[in-house]
N, CA, C and O atoms as CSV, one atom per row, in Angstrom:
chain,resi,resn,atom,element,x,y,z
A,1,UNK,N,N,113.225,116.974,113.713
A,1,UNK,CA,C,112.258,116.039,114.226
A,1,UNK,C,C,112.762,115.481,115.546
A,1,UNK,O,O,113.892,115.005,115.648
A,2,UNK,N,N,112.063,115.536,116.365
A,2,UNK,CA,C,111.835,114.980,117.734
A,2,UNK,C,C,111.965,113.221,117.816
A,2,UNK,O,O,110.986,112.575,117.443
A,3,UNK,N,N,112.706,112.781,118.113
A,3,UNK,CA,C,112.787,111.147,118.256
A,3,UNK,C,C,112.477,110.771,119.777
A,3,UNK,O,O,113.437,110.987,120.516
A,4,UNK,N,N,111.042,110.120,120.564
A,4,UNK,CA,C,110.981,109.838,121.847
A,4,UNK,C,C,110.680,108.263,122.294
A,4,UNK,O,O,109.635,107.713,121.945
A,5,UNK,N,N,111.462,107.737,122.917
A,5,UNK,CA,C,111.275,106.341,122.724
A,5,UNK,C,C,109.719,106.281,123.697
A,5,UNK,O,O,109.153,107.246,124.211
A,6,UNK,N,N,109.315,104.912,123.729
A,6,UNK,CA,C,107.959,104.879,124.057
A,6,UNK,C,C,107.858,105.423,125.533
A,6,UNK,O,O,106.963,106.248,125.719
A,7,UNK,N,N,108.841,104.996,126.874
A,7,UNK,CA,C,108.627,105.556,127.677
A,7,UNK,C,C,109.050,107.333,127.786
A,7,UNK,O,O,108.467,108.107,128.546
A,8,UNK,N,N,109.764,107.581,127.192
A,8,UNK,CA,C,109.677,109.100,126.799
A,8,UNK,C,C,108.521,109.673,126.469
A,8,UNK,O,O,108.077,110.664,127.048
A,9,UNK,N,N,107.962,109.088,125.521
A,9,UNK,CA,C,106.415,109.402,125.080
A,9,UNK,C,C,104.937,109.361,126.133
A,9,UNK,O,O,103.969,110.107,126.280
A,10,UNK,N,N,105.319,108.264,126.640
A,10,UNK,CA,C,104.851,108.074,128.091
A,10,UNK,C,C,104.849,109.487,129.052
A,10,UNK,O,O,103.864,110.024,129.559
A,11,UNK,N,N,105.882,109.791,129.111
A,11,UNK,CA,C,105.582,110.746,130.330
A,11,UNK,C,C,105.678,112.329,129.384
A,11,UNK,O,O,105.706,113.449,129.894
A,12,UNK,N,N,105.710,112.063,128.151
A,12,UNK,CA,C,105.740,113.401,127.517
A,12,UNK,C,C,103.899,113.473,127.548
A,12,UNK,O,O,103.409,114.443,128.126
A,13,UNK,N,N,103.162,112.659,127.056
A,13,UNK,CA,C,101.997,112.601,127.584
A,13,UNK,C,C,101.414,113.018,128.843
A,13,UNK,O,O,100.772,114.034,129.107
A,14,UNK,N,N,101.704,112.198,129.453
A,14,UNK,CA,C,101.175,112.755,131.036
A,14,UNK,C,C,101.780,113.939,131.701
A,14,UNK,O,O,101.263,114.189,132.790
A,15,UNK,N,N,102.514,114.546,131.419
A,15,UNK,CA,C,102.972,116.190,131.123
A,15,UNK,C,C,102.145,117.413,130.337
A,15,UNK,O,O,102.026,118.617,130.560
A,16,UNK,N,N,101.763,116.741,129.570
A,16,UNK,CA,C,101.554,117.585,128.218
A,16,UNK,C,C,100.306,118.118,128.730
A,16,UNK,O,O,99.586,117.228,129.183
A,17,UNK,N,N,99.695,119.590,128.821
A,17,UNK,CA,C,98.465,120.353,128.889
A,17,UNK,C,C,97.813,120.008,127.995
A,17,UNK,O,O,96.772,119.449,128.340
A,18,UNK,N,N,98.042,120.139,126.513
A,18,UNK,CA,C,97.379,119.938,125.247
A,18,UNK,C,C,97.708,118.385,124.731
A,18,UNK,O,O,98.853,117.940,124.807
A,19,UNK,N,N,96.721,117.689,124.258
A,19,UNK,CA,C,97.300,116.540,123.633
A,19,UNK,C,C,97.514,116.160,122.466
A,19,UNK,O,O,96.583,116.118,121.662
A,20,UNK,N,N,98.544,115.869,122.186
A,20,UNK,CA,C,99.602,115.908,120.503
A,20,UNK,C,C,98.196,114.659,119.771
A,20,UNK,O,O,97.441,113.781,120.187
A,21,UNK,N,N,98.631,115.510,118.183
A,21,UNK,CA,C,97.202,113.810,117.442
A,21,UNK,C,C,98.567,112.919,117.540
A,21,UNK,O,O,99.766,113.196,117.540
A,22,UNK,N,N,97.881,111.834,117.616
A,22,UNK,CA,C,99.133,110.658,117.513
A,22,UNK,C,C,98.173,109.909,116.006
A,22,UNK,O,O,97.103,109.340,115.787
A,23,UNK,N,N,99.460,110.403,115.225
A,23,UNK,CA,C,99.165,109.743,113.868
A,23,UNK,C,C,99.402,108.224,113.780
A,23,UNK,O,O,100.369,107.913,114.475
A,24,UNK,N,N,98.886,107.272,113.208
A,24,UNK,CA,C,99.109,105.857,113.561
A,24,UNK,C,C,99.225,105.848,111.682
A,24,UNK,O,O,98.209,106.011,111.007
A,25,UNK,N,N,100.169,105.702,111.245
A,25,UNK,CA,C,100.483,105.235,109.593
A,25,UNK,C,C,100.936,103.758,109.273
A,25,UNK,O,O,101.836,103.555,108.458
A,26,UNK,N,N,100.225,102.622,110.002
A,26,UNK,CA,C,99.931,101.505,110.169
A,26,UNK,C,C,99.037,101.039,109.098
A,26,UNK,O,O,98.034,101.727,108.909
A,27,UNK,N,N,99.261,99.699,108.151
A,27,UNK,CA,C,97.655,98.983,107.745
A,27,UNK,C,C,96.831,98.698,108.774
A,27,UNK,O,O,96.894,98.414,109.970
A,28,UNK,N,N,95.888,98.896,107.757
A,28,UNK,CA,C,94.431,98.949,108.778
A,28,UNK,C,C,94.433,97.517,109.686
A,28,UNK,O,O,94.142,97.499,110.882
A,29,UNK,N,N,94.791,96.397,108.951
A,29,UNK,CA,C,95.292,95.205,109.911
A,29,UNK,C,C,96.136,95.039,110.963
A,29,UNK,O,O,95.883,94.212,111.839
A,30,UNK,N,N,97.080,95.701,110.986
A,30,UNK,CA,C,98.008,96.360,112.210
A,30,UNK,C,C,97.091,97.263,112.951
A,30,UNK,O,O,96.974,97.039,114.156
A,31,UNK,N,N,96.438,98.218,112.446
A,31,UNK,CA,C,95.836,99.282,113.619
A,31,UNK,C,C,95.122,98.339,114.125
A,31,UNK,O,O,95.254,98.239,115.345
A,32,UNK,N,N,94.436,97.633,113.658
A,32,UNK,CA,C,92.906,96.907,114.007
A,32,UNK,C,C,93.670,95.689,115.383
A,32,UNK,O,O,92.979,95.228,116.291
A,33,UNK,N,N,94.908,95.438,115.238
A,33,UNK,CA,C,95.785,94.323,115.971
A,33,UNK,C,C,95.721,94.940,117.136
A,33,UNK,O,O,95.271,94.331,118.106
A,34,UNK,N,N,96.306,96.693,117.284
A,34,UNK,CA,C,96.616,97.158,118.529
A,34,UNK,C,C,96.781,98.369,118.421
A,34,UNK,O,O,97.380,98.636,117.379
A,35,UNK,N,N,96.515,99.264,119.043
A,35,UNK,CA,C,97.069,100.855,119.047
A,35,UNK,C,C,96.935,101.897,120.167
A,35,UNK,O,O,96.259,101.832,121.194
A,36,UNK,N,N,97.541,102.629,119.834
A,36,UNK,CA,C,97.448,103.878,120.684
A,36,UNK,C,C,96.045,104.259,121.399
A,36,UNK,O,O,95.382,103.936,120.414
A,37,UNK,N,N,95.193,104.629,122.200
A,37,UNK,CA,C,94.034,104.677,122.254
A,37,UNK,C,C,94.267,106.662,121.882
A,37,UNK,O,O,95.159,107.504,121.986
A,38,UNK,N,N,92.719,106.576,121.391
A,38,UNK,CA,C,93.065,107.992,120.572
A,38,UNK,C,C,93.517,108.436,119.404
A,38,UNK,O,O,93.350,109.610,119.072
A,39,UNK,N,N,94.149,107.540,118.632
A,39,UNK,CA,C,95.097,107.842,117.544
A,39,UNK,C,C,94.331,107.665,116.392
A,39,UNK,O,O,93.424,106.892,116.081
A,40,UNK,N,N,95.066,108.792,115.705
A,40,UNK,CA,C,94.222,108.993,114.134
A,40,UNK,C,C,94.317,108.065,113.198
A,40,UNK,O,O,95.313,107.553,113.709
A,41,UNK,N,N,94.132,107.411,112.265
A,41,UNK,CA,C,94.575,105.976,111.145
A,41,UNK,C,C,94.530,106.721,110.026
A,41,UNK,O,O,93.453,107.029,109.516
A,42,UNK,N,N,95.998,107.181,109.399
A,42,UNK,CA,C,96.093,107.462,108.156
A,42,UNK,C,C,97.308,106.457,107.769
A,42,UNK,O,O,98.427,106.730,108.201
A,43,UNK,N,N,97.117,105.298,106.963
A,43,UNK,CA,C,98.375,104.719,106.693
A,43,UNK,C,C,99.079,105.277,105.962
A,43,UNK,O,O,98.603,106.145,105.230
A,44,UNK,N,N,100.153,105.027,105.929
A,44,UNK,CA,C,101.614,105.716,105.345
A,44,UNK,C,C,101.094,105.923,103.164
A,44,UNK,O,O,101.235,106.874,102.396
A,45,UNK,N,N,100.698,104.954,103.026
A,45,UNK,CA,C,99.811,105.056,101.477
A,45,UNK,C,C,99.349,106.143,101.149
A,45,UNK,O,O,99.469,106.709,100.062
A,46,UNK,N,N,98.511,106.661,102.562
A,46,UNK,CA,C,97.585,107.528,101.852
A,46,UNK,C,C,98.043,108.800,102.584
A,46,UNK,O,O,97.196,109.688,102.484
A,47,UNK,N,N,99.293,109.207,103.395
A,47,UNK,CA,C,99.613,110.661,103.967
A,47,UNK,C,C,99.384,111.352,102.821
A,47,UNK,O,O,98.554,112.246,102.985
A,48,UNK,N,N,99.824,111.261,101.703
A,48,UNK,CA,C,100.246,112.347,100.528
A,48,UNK,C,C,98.487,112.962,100.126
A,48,UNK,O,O,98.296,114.137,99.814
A,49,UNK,N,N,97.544,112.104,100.197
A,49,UNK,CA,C,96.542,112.376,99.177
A,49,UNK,C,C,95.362,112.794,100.841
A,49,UNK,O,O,94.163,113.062,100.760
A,50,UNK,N,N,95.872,112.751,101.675
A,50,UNK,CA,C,95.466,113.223,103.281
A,50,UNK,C,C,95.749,114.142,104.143
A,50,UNK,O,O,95.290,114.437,105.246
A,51,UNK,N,N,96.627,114.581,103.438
A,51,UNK,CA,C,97.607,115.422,104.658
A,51,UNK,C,C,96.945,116.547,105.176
A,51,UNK,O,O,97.359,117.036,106.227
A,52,UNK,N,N,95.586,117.225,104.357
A,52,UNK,CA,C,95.346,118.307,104.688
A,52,UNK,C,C,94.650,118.068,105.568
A,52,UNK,O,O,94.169,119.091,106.055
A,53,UNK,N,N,94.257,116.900,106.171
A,53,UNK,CA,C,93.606,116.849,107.615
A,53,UNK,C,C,93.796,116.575,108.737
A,53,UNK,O,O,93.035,116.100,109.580
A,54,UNK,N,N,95.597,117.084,108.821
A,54,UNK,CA,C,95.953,117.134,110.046
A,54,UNK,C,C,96.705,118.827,110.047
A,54,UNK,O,O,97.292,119.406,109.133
A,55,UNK,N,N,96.468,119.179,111.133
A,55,UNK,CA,C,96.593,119.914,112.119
A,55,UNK,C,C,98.150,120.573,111.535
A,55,UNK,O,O,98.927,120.095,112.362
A,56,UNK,N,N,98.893,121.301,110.682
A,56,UNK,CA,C,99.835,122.064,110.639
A,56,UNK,C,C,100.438,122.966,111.909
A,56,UNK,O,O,101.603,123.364,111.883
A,57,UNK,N,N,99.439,123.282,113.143
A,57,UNK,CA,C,99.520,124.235,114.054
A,57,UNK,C,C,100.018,123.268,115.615
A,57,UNK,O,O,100.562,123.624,116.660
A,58,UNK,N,N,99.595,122.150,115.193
A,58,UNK,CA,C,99.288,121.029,116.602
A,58,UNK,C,C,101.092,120.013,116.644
A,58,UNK,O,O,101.733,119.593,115.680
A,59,UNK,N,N,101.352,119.937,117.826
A,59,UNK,CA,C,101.917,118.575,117.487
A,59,UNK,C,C,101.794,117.573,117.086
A,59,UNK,O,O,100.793,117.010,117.529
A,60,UNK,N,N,102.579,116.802,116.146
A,60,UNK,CA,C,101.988,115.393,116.261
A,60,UNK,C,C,103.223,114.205,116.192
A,60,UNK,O,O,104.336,114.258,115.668
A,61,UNK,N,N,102.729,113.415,116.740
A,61,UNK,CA,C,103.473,112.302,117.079
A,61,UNK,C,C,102.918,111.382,116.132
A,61,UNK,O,O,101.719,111.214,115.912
A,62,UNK,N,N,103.904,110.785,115.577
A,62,UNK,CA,C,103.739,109.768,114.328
A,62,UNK,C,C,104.362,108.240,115.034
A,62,UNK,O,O,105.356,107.925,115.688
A,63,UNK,N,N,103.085,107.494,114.451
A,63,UNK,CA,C,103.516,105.935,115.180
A,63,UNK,C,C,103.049,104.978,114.266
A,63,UNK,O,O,101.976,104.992,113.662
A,64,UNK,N,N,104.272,103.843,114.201
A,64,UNK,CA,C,104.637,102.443,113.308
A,64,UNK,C,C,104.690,101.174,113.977
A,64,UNK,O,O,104.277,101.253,115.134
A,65,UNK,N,N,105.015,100.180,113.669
A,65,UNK,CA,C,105.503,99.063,114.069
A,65,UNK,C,C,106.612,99.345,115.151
A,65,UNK,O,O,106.642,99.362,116.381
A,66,UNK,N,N,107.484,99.553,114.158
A,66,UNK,CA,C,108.793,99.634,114.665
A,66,UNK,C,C,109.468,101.107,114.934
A,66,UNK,O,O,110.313,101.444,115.763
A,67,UNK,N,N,108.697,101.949,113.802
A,67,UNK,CA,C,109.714,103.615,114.109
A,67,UNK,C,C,110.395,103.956,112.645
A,67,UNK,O,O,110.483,105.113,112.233
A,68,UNK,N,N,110.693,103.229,112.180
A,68,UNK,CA,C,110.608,103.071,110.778
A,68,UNK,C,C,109.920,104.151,109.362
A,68,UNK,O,O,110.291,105.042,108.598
A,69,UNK,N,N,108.668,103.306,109.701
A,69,UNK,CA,C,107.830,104.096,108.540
A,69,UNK,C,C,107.186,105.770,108.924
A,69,UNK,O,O,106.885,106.764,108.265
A,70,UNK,N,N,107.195,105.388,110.351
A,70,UNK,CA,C,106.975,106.527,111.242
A,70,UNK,C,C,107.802,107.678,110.895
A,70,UNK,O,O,107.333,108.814,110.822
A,71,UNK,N,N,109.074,107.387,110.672
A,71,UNK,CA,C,110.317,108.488,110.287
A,71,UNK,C,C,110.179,109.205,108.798
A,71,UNK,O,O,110.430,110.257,108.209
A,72,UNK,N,N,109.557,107.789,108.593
A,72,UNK,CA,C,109.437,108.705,107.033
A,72,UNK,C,C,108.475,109.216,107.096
A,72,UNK,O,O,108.694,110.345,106.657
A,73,UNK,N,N,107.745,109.161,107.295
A,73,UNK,CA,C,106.453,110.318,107.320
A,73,UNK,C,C,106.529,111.767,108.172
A,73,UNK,O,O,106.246,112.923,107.858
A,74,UNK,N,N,107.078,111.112,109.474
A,74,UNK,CA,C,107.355,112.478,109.968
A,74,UNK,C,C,108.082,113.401,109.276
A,74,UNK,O,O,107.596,114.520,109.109
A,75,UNK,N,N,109.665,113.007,108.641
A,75,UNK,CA,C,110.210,113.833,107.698
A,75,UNK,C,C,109.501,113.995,106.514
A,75,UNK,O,O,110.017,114.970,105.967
A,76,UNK,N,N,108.595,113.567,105.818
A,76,UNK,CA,C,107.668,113.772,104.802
A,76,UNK,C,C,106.890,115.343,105.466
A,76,UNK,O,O,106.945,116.434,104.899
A,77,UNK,N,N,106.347,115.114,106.503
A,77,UNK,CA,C,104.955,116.303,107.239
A,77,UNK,C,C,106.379,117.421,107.289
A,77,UNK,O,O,106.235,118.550,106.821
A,78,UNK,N,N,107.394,117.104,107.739
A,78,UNK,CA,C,108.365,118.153,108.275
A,78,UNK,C,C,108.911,119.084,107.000
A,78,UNK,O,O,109.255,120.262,107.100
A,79,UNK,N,N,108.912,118.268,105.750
A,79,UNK,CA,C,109.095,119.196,104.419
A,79,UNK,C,C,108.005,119.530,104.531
A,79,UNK,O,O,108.244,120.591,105.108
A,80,UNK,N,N,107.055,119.507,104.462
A,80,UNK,CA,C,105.913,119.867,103.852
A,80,UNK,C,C,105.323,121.081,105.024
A,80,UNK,O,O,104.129,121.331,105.191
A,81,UNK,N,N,106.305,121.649,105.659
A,81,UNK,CA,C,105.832,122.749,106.619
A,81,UNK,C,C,105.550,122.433,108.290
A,81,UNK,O,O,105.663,123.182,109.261
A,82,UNK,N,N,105.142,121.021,108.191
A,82,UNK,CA,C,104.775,120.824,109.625
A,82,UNK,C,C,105.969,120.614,110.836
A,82,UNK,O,O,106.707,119.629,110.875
A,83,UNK,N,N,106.005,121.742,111.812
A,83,UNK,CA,C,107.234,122.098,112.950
A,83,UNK,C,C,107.380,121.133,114.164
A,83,UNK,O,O,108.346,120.795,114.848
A,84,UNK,N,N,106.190,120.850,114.172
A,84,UNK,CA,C,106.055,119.928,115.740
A,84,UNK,C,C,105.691,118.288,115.465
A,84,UNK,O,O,104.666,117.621,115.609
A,85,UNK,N,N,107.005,118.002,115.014
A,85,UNK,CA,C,106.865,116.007,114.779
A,85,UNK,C,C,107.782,115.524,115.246
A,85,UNK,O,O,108.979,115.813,115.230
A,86,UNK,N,N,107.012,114.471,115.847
A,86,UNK,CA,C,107.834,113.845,116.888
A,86,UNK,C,C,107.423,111.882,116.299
A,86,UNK,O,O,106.371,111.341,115.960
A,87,UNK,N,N,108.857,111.369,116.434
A,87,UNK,CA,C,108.375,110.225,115.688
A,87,UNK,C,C,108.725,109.135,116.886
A,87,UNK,O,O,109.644,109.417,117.654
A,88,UNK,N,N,108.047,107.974,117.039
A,88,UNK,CA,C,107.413,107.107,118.431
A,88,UNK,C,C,108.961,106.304,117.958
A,88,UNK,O,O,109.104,105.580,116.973
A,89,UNK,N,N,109.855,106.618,118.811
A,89,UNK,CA,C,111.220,105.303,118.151
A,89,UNK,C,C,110.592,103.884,119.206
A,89,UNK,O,O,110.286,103.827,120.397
A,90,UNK,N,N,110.595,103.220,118.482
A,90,UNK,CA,C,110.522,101.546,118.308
A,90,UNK,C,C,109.197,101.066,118.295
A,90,UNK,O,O,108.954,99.872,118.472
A,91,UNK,N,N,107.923,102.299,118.008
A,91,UNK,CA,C,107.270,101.986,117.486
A,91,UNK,C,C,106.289,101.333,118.340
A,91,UNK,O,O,106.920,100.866,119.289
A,92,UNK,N,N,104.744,101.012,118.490
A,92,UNK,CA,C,103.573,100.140,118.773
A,92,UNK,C,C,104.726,98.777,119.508
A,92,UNK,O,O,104.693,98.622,120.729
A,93,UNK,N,N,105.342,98.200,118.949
A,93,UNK,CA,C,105.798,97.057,119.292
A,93,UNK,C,C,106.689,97.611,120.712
A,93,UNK,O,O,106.541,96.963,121.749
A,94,UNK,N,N,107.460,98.629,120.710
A,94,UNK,CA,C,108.285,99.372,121.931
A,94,UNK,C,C,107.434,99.587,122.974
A,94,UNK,O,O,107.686,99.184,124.109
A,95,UNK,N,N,106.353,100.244,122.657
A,95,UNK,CA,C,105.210,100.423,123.827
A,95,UNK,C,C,104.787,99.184,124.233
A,95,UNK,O,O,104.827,99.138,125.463
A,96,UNK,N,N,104.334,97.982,123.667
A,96,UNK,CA,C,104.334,96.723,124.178
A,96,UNK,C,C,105.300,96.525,125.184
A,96,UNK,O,O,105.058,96.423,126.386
A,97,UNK,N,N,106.339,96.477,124.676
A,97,UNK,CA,C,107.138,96.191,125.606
A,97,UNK,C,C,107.842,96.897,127.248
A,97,UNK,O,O,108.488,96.565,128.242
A,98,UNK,N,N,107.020,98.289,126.488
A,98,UNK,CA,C,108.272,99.364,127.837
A,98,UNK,C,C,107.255,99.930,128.393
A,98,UNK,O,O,107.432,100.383,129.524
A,99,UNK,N,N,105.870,100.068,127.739
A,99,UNK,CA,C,104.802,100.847,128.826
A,99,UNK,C,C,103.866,99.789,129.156
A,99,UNK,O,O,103.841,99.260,130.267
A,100,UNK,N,N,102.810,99.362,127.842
A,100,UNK,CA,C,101.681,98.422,127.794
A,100,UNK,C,C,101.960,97.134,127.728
A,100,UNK,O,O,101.593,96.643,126.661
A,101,UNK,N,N,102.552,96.274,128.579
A,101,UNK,CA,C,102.688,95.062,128.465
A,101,UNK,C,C,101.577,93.932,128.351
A,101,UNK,O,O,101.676,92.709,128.245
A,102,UNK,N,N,100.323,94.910,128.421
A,102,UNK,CA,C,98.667,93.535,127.904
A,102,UNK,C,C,98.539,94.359,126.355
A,102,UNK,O,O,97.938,93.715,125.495
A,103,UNK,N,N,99.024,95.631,125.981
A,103,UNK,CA,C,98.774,95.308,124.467
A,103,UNK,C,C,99.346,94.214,123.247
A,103,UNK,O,O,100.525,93.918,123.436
A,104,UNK,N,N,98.888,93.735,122.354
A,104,UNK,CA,C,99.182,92.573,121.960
A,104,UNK,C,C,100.248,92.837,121.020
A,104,UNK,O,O,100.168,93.975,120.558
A,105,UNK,N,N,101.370,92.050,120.522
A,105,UNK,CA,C,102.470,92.133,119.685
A,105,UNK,C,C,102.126,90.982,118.433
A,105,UNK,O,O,101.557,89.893,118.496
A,106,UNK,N,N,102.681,91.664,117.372
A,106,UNK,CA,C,102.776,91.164,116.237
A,106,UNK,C,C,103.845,90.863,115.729
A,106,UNK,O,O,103.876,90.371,114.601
């Protein structure tokens, strides 16, 4: 698994030809607070009973609070066959701070 801190992610984005799903495994009260624009909402609860509707073939970038819950899921998708996961280190709250400084912190 791929670990990219938020400004890493930043310009791995604006690089990227194809664009990775950015999984958001956040409560819906956290997503609803702030997020990624674009990003899919499967909270971390429900990956197991969801999974078949992401993309096995695609990258994806998995994003948390902090980077945290993010890890576990990414290593969750990464047993479970999926090659291209990349997990957001420090999380929604990191991008506050290192890219989006008007998105809001919790």
């Amino acid at each position: 698994m791929q670990q990219l801190s938020p400004t890493q992610l930043k310009n791995h984005l604006e690089a990227s030809e194809r664009q990775p799903v950015l999984l958001d495994v956040r409560e819906l009260w956290e997503f609803d607070t702030c997020h990624l624009e674009g990003s899919l909402h499967i909270p971390m609860g429900e990956i197991v009973n969801r999974i078949d509707e992401l993309p096995d073939d695609e990258e994806i970038v998995v994003i948390c609070h902090h980077g945290i819950r993010s890890m576990q899921v990414a290593m969750y998708l990464m047993h479970n066959g999926f090659e291209k996961v990349i997990n957001l280190s420090g999380g929604v709250d990191g991008w506050a701070k290192e890219v989006d400084r008007d998105m809001p912190l919790y």
